[in-house]
C-alpha positions in Angstrom: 97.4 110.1 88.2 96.2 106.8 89.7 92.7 105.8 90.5 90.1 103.2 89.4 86.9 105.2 88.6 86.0 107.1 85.6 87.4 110.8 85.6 84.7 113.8 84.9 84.8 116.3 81.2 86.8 119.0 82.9 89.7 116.2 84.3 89.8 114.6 81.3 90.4 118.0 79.6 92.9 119.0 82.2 94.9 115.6 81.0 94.5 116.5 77.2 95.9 119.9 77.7 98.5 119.0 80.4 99.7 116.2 78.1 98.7 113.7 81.3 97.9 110.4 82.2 95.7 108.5 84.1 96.3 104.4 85.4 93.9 103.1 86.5 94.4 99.7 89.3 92.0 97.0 89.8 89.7 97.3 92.9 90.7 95.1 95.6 94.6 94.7 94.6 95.6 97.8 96.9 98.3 95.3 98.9 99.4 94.5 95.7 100.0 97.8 94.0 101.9 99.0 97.4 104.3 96.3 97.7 105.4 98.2 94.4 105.9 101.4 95.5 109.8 102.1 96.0 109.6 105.6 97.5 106.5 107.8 97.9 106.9 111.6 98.3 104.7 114.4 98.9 105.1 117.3 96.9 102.0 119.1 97.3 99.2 119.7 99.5 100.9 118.2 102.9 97.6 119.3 105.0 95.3 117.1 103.0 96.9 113.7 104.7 96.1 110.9 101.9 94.8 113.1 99.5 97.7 115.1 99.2 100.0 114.8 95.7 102.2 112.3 96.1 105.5 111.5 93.7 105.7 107.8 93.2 108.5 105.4 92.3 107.6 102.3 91.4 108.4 99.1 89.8 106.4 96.5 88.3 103.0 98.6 89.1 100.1 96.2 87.0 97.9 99.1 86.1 95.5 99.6 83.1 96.0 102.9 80.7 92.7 104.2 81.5 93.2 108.0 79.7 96.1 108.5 77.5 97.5 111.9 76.8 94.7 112.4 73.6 91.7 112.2 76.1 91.4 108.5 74.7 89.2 106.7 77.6 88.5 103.2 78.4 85.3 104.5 80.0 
């Protein structure tokens, strides 16, 4: 997952359990991040337009490790 706000209890178990991850990219740098995107996908939730689940390939993405896999948290 990638975002750049704090995630709440119940998503932050969810990541824990699901053995997850969450990036996190620095506000403002949103031209940045996409001229890294390869190939974008969406694999779930077509109806929601730009909230739907996208698969992502990428290459040289600069994001932070925000939430590791252990519920370990930056915020």
């Amino acid at each position: 997952m990638i975002g750049k706000g704090s995630r709440s209890g119940p998503v932050v178990e969810a990541i824990r359990k699901y053995t997850g991850l969450y990036l996190a990219a620095i506000g403002g740098a949103g031209a940045l991040i996409a001229l890294c995107v390869e190939r974008a996908e969406v694999i779930a939730f077509e109806d929601l337009g730009t909230e739907a689940i996208h698969r992502l390939i990428v290459r040289d993405m600069p994001l932070v490790v925000a939430i590791d896999c252990k519920g370990g948290s930056i915020y």
